[in-house]
Structure formats: structure tokens, C-alpha cells
C-alpha positions in Angstrom: 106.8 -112.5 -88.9 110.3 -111.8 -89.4 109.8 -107.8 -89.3 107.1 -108.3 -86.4 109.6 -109.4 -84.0 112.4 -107.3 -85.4 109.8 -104.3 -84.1 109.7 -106.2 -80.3 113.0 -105.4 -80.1 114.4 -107.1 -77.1 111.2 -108.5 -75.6 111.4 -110.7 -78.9 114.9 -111.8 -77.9 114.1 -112.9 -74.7 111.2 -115.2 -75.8 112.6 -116.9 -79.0 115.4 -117.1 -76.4 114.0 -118.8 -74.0 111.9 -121.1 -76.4 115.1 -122.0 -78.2 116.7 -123.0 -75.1 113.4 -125.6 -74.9 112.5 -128.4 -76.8 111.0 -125.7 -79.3 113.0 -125.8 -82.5 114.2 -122.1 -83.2 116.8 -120.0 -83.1 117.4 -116.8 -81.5 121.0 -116.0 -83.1 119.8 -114.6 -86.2 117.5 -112.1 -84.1 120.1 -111.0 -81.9 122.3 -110.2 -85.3 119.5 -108.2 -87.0 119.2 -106.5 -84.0 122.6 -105.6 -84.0 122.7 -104.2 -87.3 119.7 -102.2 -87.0 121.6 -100.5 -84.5 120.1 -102.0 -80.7 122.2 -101.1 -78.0 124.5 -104.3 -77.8 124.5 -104.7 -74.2 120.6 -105.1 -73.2 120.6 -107.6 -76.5 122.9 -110.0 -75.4 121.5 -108.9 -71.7 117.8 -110.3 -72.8 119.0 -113.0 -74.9 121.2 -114.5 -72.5 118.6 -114.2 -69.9 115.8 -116.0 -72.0 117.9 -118.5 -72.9 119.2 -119.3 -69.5 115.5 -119.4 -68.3 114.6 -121.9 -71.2 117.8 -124.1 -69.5 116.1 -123.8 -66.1 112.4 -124.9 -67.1 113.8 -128.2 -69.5 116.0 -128.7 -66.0 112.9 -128.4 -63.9 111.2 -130.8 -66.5 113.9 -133.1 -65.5 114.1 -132.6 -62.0 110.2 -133.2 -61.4 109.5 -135.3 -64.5 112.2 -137.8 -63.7 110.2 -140.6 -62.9 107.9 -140.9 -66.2 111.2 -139.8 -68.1 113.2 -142.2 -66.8 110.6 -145.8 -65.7 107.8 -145.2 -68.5 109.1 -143.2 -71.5 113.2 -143.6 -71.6 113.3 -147.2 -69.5 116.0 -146.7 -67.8 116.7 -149.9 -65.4 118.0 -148.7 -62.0 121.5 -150.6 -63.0 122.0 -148.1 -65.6 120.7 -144.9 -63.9 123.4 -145.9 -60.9 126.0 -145.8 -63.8 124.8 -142.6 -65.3 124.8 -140.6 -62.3 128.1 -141.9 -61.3 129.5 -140.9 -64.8 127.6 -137.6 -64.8 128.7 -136.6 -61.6 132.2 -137.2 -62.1 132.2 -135.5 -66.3 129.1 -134.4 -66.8 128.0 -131.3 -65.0 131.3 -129.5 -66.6 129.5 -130.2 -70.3 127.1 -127.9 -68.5 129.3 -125.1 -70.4 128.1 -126.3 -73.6 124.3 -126.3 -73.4 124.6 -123.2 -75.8 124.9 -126.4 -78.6 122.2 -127.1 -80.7 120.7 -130.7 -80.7 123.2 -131.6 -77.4 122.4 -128.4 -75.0 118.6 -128.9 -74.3 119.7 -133.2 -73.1 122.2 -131.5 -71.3 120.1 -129.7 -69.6 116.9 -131.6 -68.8 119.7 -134.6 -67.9 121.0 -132.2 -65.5 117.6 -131.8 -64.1 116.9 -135.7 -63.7 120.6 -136.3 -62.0 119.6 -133.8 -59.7 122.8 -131.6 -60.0 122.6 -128.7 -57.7 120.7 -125.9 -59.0 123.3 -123.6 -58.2 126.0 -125.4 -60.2 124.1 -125.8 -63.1 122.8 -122.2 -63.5 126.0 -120.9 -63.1 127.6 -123.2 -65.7 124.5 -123.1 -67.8 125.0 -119.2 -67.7 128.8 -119.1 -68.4 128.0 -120.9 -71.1 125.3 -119.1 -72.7 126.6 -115.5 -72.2 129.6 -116.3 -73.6 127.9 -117.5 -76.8 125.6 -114.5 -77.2 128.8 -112.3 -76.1 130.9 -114.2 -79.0 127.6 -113.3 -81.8 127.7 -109.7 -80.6 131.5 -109.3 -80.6 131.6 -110.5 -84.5 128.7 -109.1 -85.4 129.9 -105.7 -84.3 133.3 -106.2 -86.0 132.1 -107.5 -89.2 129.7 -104.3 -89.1 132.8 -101.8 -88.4 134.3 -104.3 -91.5 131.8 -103.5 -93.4 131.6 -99.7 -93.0 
């Protein structure tokens, strides 16, 4: 599997981008590395894996957004009291820990909790963005020292 999506090239780093940035439980680091070391162009990887994973952000937000109601009333039970207080605290912190939805386990609730507050789309994706580019900028930047390192 491994060599098959080393042979996609890029196309393979946008998906297991994007499905990382889901509820999907992989990674798409290690593929932008091998990529690297192979010798890919640097700048369409991190270009496609940013991208992918930025899109994976938007659907969990959209999953939020329009699944709100069965998130929050049937499967979460959230009271109304403590959806008020959420939103309030959210709204005030929380749209700044936008920036870190790059983190495993705490970026995808980031994200779809960005979607059920209903923070504007435009804020989010920017931050959301930021956020992931500069990660994906980070694993290039090492990976291409530790290479020159190595040579």
C-alpha cells in the first residue's frame, strides 16, 4: 500500500490529506516526508497536502454546521443552558484555537465545533489554513534540512 501511494505522488497527498483532517484515523505526514526524500518538488507537496487537509477541516465543519441539531439534542445532549455558555466561551477564545486544528485528537473537535457554533466560514478557513500550511511548511523545512544533513 505504502509503495502504491508513494507512486500517486501528490494526488495521494491530497486524499490521505484530506481524510486525515476527518474523523478517519491516518496520517498524511509520513507521506509528505517520503515524498520529500524521493525527491518531489517541495512546493506542490506541501501545496496538495495543505490543500487536502484544509478541505477535510471544511467538510467535519460542514458536518457541524448542518448536523448540529442531532449532534448537539440526540447524540452529545447538550441542554440549551450549556450550548448558551459554550458559544459565549467559544466566541470569545475559541475560534483563535482555530490555529491549531493541525493537532491530532484536538484539531478534527476543533473543527466540526467550529462548524456547530456557526463561526463565520471565512474566519475559520483562514485560521484553519494558517494553521495547516504552516505545519506542512514546518515537515518540509526539516525534512529538507535533515536531508542536506544527511548528504
Amino acid at each position: 500500500m505504502e509503495e502504491f501511494l508513494l507512486n500517486q505522488g501528490t494526488l495521494a497527498l491530497f486524499v490521505l490529506g484530506f481524510l486525515a483532517a476527518t474523523l478517519v484515523p491516518v496520517g498524511s505526514e509520513w507521506l509528505l516526508v517520503a515524498l520529500l526524500i524521493r525527491g518531489h518538488d517541495p512546493f506542490p507537496a506541501v501545496v496538495a497536502a495543505t490543500a487536502g487537509n484544509t478541505l477535510g477541516a471544511c467538510t467535519t465543519y460542514c458536518i457541524g454546521l448542518w448536523g448540529a441539531p442531532l449532534l448537539i439534542g440526540k447524540l452529545l445532549r447538550i441542554s440549551p443552558a450549556q450550548q448558551k455558555k459554550a458559544e459565549s466561551l467559544y466566541s470569545r477564545y475559541g475560534a483563535w484555537s482555530l490555529l491549531l486544528s493541525w493537532l491530532p485528537v484536538v484539531g478534527d473537535p476543533l473543527c466540526l465545533a467550529g462548524g456547530i457554533l456557526r463561526i463565520r466560514f471565512a474566519r475559520f478557513l483562514l485560521l484553519v489554513l494558517s494553521g495547516k500550511l504552516a505545519r506542512y511548511a514546518l515537515v518540509c523545512f526539516v525534512t529538507l534540512k535533515a536531508a542536506c544533513i544527511a548528504n
